[in-house]
N, C-alpha and C positions, 0 to 999 in steps of 0.2 A: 529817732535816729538809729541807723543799723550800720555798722563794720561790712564793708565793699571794698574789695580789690588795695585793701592800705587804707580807703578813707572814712570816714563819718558821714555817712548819706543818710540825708532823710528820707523814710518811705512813703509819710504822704504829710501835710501840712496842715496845721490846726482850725483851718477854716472847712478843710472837706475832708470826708472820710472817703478810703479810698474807691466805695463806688462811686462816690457822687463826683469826683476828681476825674477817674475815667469816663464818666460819661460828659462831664464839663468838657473835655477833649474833644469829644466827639459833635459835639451840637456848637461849642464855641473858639474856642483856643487856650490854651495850658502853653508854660514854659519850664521847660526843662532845663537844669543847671548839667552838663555833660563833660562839663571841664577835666574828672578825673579821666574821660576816652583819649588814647596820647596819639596826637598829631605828629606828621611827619610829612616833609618833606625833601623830593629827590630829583636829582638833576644832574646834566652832563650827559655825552656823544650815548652813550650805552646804557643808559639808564631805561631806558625800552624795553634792551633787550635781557636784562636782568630782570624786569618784572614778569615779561613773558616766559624763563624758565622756571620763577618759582610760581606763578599762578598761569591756570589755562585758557583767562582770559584775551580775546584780542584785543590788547593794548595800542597795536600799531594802527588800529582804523578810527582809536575813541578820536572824536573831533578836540578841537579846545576848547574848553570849557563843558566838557562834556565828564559825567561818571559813568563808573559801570561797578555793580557789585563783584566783587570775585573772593577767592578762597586762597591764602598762601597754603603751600603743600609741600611734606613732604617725599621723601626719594620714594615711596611707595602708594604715593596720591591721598595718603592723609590728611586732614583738613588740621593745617597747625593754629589758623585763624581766620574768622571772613574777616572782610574787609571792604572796603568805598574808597576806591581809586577812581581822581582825579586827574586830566591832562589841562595843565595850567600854561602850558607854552609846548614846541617842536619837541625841546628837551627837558623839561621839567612836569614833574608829578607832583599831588598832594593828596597823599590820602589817611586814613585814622585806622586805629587799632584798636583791640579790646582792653581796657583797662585789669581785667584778670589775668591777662595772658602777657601783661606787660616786660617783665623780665625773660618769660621764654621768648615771646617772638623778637626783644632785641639781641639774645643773645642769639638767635635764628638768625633774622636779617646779618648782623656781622659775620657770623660764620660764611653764611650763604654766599656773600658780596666777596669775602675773601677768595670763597672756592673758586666764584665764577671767574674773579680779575684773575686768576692765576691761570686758569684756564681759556684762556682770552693773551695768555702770555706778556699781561702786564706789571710791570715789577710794583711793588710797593712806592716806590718816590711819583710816582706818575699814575696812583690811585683816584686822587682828590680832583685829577685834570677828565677822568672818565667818570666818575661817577663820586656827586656830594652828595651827602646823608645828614639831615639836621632832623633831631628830634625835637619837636618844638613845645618842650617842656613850660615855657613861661606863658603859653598861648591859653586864654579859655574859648570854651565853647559850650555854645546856648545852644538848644532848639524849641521853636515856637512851632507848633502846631496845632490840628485843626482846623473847619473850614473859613473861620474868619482867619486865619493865621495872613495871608497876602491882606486883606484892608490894616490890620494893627500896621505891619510893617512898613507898607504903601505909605503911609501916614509919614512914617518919620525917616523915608528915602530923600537923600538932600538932591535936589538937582542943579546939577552943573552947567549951568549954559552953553560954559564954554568947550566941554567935553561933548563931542556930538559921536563919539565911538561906544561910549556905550549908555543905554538908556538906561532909564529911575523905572521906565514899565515894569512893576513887576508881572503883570498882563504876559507878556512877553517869554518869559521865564517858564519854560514848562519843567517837569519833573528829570534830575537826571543830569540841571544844566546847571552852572554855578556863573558869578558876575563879581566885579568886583564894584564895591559901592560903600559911599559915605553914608552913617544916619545922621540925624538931629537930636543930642539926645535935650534934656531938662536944661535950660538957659539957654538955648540957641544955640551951644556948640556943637560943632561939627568934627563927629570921627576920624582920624584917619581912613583911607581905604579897606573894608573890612571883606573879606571872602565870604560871601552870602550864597549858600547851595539851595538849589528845591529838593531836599529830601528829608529826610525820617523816618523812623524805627516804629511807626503806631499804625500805618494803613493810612493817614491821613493826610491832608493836603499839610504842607510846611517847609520849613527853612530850616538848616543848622549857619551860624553864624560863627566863624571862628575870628577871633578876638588877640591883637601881638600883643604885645608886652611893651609896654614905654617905659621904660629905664632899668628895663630886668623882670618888671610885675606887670603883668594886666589886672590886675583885682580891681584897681580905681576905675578902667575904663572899661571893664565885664559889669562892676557895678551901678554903673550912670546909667550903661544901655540896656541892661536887665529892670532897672526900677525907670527908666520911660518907657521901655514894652508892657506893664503890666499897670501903670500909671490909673488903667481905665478897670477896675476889677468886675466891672458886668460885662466885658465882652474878655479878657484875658487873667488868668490866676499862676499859680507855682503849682506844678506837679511833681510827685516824689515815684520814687521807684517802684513802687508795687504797681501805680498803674501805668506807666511803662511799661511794663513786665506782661498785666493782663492786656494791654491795645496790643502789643508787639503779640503774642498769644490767638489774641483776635485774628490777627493779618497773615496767621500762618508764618509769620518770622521765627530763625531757630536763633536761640541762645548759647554761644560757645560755652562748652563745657556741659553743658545738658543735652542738648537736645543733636550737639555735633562736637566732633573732637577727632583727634589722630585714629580714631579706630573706624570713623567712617569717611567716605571719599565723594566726592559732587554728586557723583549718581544717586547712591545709598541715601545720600541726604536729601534728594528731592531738589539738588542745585545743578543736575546736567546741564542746565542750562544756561550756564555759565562759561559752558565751554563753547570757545567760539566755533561758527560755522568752521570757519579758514583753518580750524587747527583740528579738525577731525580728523587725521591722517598721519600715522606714522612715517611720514615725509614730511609735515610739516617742520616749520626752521621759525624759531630754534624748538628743541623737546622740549615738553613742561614734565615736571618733577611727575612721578605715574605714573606717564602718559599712557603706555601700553595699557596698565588695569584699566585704568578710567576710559579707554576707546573701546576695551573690549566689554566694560561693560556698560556701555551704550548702546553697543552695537547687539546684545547678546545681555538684555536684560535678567533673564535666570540664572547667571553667572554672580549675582549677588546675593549675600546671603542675607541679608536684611537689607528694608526699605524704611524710610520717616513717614511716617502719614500722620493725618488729625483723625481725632475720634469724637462722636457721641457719647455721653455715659449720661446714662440713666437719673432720675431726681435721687441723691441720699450727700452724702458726704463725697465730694469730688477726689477726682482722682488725681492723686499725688507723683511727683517725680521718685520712681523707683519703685511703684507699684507692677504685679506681673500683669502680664495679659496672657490667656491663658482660651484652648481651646477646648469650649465648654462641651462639644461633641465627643471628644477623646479624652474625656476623664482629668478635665481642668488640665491638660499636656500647658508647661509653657511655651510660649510662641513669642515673646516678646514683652520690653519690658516702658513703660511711662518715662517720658522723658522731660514735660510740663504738663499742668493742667493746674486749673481754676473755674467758677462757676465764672458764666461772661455776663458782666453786667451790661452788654451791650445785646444780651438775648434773654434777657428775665430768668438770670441765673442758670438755664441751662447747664453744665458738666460740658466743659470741652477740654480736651489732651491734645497732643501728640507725643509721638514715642517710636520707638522702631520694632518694627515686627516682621518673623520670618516671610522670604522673598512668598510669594503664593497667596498671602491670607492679607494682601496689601489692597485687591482691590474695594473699589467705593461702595458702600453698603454689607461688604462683610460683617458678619455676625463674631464676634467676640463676646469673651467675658475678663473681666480685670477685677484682680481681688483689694478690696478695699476694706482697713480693718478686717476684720473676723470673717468678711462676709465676698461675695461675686457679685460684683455689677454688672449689668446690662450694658451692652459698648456695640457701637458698630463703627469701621472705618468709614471716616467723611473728611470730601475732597475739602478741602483748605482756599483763601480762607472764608474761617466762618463768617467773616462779617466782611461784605468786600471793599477791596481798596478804593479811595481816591484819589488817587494820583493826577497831579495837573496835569492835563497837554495844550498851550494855547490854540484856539481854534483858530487864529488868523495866521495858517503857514506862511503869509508871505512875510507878513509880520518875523514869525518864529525864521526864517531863511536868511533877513535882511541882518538879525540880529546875531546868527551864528555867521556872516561874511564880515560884518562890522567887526569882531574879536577878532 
């Protein structure tokens, strides 16, 4: 167990060490306990258009029941936190936060939401009727992933007869979409409605499942449907944070606070594209928090003074968050400094990073050096990520069409 963001998390679990955990991920399905990530949900006439000023996402085309990753940001296009926004209705959103960044980004969001209602010329008594803010503190959330992750799940989808609006497929269900659905858990009971997404944080196929609270606690009913997801332990196990850490690592995902933070902006971090087509334009309505830096430096890439990229490094002792990286042509010159790395148990230990390093010395296959202990490792910039994604997309469009008209 290790001290995370306020709580007691475990890093990996007594039955696997943690390569054998991430690679169990990858060839089966792992469940991750994510309950400390704080859920939130927002709703009301304007709630749109407050997400759209503080992230550069286009919010206005996401479908329902559709996500999109984006970035909250500050007045200078800092990245205050990523995030996975959800549109769950015309006017209502759900999306999660980082559990480290917990306290900034709610004292963020309130500040923000104040500024915006005022300047929107809404008074105070007539807040709550444009824009509800619930943090949904009593709620948990699992994710299962992995390429069996859809059969475990499948398995304990209840179907409804008589609901013919939304389907048990989880076939159906590609990467990006969320549904709402009952399980089955141990006794034949059947859950409430639970919010089942296709996404995850490791590169791999899965779900996150977020869990209410029945009488103020969900722990009874996180716990029923946590111990029947893993009921079958040669096809599904527990995974702890380390190898979250290294899949997430794998898949080229940044980690708030390391690998991005208020001092870099979408571009800088390798997330441009996040910003929507529709809003590349200093006309676009409304401004997002930035916008100027971040278009100009889209538009006018050498305008950044560092970039995120992955790295190579050499076989020795890996390379560490806050190790330099250093241009070994010019007399170890720093250039750039580590921002994660791990040996990838999913490439026979290989060394892989990422980190930021000055604009110029970003492209793929540059030559680096990164001091490690006493000594210069061998590094070259490579494209991300290292082990590639699988993200679902059901093959049957008409399938996938019938079932984003049906929501």
């Amino acid at each position: 167990m290790a001290p995370f963001a306020g709580y007691s998390m475990p890093l990996e679990y007594p039955d696997q060490s943690h390569p054998e955990s991430h690679r169990w991920t990858r060839q089966n399905a792992s469940l991750f306990d994510v309950s400390h990530m704080v859920q939130h949900k927002l709703s009301g006439p304007l709630a749109e258009e407050f997400l759209m000023t503080i992230t550069p996402s286009s919010i206005n085309t996401l479908k329902k029941h559709h996500s999109s990753l984006s970035c909250l940001l500050d007045d200078n296009g800092g990245i205050i936190d990523d995030t996975v926004i959800t549109r769950l209705g015309r006017d209502s959103f759900y999306f999660v936060t980082n559990a480290g960044c917990r306290e900034t980004d709610l004292a963020y969001l309130e500040s923000q939401m104040t500024n915006f209602l005022e300047s929107k010329g809404v008074p105070n008594s007539k807040s709550d009727e444009n824009i509800k803010w619930h943090v949904l503190n009593c709620h948990s959330l699992v994710a299962l992933q992995g390429p069996r992750a859809q059969e475990v799940l499948q398995a304990l989808v209840y179907e409804d007869t008589e609901d013919t609006t939304t389907s048990p497929d989880l076939s159906t269900l590609g990467f990006g979409e969320s549904r709402w659905l009952q399980l089955t858990t141990e006794g034949e009971l059947n859950t409430p409605s639970l919010l089942v997404s296709r996404t995850g944080y490791t590169g791999e196929d899965g779900f996150e499942i977020s869990i209410p609270s029945e009488n103020g606690d969900s722990t009874d009913l996180a716990t029923a449907i946590s111990k029947t997801i893993i009921n079958d332990s040669s096809i599904v196990r527990w995974a702890g944070l380390a190898a979250r850490d290294s899949l997430r690592l794998e898949a080229g995902m940044c980690l708030y606070g390391h690998d991005i933070s208020t001092e870099t902006t979408p571009p800088m971090a390798a997330l441009g594209w996040i910003v929507g087509k529709d809003r590349r334009s200093e006309k676009a309505s409304p401004p997002f928090h930035g916008q100027s830096r971040i278009l100009e430096q889209l538009a006018k890439p050498k305008s950044m003074t560092e970039r995120r990229v992955g790295f190579l490094v050499e076989k020795g002792p890996a390379a560490r968050e806050g190790a330099e990286i250093v241009d070994t042509e010019r007399d170890n010159e720093v250039i750039g400094r580590i921002t994660s790395g791990c040996p990838s148990p999913s490439l026979e230990g290989q060394n892989i990073a990422m980190g930021l390093i000055k604009n110029g010395y970003h492209k793929s296959g540059t030559k680096v050096g990164v001091k490690v202990r006493k000594g210069v490792r061998k590094a070259e910039v490579s494209r991300m990520p290292f082990v590639p994604n699988k993200f679902y997309r059901p093959d049957n469009k008409d399938a996938d069409k019938k079932e984003a008209k049906d929501d």
